[in-house]
Residue, then its C-alpha position, 0 to 999 in steps of 0.5 A: x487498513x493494512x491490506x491496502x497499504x500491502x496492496x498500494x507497496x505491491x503496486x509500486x505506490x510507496x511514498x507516504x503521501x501517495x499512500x494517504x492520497x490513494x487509500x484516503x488513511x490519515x498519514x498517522x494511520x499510514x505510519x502506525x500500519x507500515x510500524x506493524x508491517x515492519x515489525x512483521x517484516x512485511x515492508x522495507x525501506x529503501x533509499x535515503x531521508x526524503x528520496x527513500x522508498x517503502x517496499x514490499x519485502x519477499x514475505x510481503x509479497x507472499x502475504x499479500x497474495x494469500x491476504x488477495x483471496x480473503x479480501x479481493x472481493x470487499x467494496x472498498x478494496x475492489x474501489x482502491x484497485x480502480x483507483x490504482x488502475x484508473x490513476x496508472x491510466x492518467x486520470x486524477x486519483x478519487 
């Protein structure tokens, strides 16, 4: 779970209700990992309230490259990545 939720911030896809559309995750679950990334200092957040934005911080994006070589391969990461592709393309995200 955490790995997608790196994998969605590298992707520039930071707002919660994107992150559960693409990854499928409950909103509970999305914000119980981006707690821990946090607390990591994985992720950021930027922006006020409503408008504000999650990011991938420095070191986020240093383990998120390293966390690409172990995980890349699995089913459900390389499904996520056609998502995101697919979705930057213009079709409906699923």
């Amino acid at each position: 779970k955490d790995f997608k939720l790196l994998m969605l911030l590298a992707n520039k896809i930071g707002r919660i209700s994107e992150i559960t559309e693409y990854s499928g995750m409950r909103k509970e679950d999305v914000l119980n990992s981006l707690r821990k990334l946090k607390a990591y200092k994985l992720v950021i957040k930027r922006g006020l309230s409503i408008l504000s934005e999650i990011m991938l911080s420095e070191n986020g994006l240093s383990v998120f490259a390293s966390y690409s070589k172990i995980y890349g391969n699995e089913k459900d990461v390389i499904e996520l990545a056609k998502n995101i592709s697919s979705t930057r393309r213009g079709d409906k995200v699923g």
